[in-house]
N, CA, C and O atoms as a Tripos MOL2 file, in Angstrom:
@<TRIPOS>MOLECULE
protein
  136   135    34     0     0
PROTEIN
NO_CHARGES

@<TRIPOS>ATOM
      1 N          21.3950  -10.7730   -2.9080 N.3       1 UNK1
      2 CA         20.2040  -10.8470   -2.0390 C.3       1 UNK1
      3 C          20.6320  -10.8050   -0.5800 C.2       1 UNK1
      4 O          21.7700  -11.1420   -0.2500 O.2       1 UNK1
      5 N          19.7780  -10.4180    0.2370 N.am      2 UNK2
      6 CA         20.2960  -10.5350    1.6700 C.3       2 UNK2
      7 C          19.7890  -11.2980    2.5700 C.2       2 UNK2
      8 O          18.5670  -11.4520    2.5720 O.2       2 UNK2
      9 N          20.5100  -11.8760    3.4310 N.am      3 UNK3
     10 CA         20.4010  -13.4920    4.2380 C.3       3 UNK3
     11 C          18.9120  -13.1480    4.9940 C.2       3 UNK3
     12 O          17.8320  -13.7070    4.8020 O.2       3 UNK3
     13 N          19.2020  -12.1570    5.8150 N.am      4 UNK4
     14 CA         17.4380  -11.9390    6.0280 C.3       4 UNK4
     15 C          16.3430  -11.7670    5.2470 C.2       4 UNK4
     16 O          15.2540  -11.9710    5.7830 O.2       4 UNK4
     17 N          16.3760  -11.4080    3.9890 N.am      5 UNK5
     18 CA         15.3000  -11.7590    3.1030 C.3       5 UNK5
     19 C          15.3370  -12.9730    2.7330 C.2       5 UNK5
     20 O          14.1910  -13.4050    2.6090 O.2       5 UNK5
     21 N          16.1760  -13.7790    2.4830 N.am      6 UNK6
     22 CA         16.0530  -15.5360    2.2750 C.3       6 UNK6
     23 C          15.5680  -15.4810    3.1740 C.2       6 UNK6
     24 O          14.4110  -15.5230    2.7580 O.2       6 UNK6
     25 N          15.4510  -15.3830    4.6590 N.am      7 UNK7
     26 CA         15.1410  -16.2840    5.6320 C.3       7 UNK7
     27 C          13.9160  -16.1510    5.8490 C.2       7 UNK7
     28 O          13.2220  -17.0680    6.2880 O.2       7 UNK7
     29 N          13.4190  -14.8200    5.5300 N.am      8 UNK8
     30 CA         12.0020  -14.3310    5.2180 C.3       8 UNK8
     31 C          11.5100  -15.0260    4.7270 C.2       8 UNK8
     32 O          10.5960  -15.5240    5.3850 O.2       8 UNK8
     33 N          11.6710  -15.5010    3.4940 N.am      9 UNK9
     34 CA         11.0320  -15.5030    2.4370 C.3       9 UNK9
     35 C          10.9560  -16.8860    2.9940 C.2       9 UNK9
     36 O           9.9160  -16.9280    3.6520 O.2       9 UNK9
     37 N          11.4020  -17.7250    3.0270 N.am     10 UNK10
     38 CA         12.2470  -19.3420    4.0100 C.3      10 UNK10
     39 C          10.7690  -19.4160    4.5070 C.2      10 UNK10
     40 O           9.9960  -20.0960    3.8320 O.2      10 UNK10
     41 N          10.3020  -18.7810    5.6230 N.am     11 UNK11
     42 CA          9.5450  -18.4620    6.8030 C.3      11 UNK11
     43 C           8.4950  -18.2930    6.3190 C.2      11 UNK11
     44 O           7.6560  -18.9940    6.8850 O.2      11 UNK11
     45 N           7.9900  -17.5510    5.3300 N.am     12 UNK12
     46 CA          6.9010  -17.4300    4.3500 C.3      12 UNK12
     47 C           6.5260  -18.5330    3.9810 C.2      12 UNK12
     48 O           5.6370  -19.1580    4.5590 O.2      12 UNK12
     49 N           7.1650  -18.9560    2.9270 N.am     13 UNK13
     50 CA          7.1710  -20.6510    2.5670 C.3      13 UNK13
     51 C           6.4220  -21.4310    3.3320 C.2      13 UNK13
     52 O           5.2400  -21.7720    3.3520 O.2      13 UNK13
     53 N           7.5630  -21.6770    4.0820 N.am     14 UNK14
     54 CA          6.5280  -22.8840    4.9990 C.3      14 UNK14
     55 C           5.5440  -22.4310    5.8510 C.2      14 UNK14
     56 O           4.7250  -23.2730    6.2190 O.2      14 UNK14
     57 N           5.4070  -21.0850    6.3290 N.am     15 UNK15
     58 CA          4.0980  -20.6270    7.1050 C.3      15 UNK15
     59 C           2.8990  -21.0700    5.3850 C.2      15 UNK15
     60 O           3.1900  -22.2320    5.1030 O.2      15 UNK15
     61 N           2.3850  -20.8160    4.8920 N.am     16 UNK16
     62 CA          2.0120  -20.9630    3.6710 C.3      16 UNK16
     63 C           1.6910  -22.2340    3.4040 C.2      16 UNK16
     64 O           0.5380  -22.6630    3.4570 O.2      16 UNK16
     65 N           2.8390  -23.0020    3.0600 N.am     17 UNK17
     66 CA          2.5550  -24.9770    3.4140 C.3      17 UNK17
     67 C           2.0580  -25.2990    4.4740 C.2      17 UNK17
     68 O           0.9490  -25.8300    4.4130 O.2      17 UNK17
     69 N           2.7130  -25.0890    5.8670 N.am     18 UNK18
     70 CA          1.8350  -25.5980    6.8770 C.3      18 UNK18
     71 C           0.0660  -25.0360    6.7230 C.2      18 UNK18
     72 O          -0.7550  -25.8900    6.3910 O.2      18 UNK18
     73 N          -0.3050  -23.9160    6.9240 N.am     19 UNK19
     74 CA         -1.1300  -23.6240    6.3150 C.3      19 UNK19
     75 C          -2.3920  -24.4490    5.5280 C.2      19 UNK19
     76 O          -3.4300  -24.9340    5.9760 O.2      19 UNK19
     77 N          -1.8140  -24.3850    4.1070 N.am     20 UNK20
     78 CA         -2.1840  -25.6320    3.1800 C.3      20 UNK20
     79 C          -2.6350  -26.8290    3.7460 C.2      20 UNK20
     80 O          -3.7340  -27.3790    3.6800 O.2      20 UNK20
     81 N          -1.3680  -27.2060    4.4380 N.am     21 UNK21
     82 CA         -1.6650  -28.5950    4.9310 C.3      21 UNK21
     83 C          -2.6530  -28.4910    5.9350 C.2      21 UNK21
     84 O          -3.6270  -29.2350    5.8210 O.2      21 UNK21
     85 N          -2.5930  -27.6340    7.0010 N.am     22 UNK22
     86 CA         -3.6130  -27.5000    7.6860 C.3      22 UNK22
     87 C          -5.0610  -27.4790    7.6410 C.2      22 UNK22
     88 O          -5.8980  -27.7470    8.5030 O.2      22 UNK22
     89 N          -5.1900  -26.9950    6.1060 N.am     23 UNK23
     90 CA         -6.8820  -26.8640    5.5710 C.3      23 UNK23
     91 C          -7.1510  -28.2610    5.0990 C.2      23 UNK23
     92 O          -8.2890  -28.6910    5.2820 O.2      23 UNK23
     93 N          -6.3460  -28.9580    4.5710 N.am     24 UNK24
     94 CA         -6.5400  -30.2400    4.1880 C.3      24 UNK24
     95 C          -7.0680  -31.1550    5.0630 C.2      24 UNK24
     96 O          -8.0860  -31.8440    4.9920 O.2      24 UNK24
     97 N          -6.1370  -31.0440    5.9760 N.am     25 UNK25
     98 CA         -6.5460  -31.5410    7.3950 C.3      25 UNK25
     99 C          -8.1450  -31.1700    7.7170 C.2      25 UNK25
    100 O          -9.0080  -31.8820    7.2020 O.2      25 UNK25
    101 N          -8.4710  -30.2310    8.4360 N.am     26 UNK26
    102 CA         -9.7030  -29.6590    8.4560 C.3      26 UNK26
    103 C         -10.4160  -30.6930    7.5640 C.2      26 UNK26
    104 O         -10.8490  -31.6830    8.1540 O.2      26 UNK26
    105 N         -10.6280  -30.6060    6.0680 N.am     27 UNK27
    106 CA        -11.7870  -30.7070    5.1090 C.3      27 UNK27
    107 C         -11.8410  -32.1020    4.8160 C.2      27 UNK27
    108 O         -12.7370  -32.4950    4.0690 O.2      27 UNK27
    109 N         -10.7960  -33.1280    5.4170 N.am     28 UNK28
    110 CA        -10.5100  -34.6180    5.3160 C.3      28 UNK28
    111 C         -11.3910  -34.4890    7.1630 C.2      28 UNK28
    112 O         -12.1450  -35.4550    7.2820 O.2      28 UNK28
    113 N         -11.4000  -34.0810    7.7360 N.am     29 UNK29
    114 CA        -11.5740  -34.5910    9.1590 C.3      29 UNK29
    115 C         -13.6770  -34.0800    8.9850 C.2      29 UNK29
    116 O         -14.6350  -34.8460    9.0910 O.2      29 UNK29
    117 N         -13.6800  -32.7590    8.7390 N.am     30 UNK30
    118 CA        -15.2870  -32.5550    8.1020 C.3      30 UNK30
    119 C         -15.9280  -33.2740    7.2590 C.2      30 UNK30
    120 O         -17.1550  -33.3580    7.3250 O.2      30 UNK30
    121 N         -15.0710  -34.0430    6.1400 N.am     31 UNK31
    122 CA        -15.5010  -35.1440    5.3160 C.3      31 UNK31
    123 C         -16.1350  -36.2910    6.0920 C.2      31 UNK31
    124 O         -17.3150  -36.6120    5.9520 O.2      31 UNK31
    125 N         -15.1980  -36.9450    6.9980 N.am     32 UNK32
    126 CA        -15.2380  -38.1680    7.7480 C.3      32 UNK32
    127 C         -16.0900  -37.9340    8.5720 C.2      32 UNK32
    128 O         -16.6320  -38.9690    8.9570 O.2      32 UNK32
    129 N         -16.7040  -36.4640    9.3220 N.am     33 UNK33
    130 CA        -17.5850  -36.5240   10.2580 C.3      33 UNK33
    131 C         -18.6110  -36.4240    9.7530 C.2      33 UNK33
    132 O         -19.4680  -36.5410   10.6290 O.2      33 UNK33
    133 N         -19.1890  -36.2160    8.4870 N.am     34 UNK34
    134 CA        -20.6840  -36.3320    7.6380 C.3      34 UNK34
    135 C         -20.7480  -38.2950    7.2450 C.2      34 UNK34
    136 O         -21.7030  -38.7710    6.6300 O.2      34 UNK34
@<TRIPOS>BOND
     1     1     2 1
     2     2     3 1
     3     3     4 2
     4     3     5 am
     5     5     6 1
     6     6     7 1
     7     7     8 2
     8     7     9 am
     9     9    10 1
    10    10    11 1
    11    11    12 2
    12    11    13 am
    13    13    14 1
    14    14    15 1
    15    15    16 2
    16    15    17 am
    17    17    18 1
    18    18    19 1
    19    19    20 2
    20    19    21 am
    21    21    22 1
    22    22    23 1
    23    23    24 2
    24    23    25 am
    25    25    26 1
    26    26    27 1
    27    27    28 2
    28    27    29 am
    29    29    30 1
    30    30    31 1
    31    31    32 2
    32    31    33 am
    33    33    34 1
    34    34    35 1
    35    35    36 2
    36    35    37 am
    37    37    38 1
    38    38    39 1
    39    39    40 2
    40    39    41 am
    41    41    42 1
    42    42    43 1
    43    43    44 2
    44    43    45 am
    45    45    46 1
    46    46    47 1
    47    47    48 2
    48    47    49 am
    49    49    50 1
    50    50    51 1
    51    51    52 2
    52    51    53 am
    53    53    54 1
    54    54    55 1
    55    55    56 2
    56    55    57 am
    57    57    58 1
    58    58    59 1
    59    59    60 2
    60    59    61 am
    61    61    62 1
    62    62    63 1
    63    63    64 2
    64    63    65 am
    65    65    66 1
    66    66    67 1
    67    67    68 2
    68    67    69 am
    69    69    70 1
    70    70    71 1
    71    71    72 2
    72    71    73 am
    73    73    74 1
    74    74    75 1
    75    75    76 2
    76    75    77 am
    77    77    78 1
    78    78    79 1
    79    79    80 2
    80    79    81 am
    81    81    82 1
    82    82    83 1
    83    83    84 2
    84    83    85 am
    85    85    86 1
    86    86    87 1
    87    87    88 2
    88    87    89 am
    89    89    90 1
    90    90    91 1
    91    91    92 2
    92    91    93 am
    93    93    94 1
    94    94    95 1
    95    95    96 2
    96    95    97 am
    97    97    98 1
    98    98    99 1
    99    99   100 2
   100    99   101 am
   101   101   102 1
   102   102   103 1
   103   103   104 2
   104   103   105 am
   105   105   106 1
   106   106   107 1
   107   107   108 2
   108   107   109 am
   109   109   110 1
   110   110   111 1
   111   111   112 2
   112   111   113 am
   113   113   114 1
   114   114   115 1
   115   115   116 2
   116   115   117 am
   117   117   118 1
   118   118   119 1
   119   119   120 2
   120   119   121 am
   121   121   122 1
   122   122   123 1
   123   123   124 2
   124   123   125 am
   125   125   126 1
   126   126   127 1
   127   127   128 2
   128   127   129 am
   129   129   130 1
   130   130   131 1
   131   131   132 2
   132   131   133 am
   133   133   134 1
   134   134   135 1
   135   135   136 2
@<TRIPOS>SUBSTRUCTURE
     1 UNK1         2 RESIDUE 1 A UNK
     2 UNK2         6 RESIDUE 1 A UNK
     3 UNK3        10 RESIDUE 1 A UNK
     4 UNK4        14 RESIDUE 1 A UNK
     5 UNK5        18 RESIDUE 1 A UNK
     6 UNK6        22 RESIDUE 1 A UNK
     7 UNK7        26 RESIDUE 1 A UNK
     8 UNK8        30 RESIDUE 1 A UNK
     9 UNK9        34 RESIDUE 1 A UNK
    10 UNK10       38 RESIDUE 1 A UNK
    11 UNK11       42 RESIDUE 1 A UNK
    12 UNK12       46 RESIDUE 1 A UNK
    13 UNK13       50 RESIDUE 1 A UNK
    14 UNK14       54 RESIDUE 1 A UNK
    15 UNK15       58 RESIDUE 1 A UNK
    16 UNK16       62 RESIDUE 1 A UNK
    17 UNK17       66 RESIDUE 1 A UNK
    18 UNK18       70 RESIDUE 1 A UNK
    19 UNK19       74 RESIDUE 1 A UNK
    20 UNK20       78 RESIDUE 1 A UNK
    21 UNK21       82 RESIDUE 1 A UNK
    22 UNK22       86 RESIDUE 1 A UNK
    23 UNK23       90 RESIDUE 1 A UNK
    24 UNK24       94 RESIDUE 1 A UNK
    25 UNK25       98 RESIDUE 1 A UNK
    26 UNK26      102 RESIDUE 1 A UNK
    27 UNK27      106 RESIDUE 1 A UNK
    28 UNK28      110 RESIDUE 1 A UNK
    29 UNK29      114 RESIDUE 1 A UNK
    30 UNK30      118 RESIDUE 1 A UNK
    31 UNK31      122 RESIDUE 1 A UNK
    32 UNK32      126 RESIDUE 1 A UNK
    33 UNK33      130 RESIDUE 1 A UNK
    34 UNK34      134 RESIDUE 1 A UNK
């Protein structure tokens, strides 16, 4: 495999999780404001 596609893929990952986590965020903070 090649180190720049790990790192890609690395970068993907957590763009993806943060992401995730980010909507969570959002729909816990819209929860609390109803």
């Amino acid at each position: 495999m090649n180190i720049n596609t790990a790192i890609f893929e690395d970068l993907l990952i957590r763009i993806v999780h943060s992401s995730e986590i980010l909507n969570i965020l959002r729909s816990t903070v819209i929860i609390s404001k109803k």
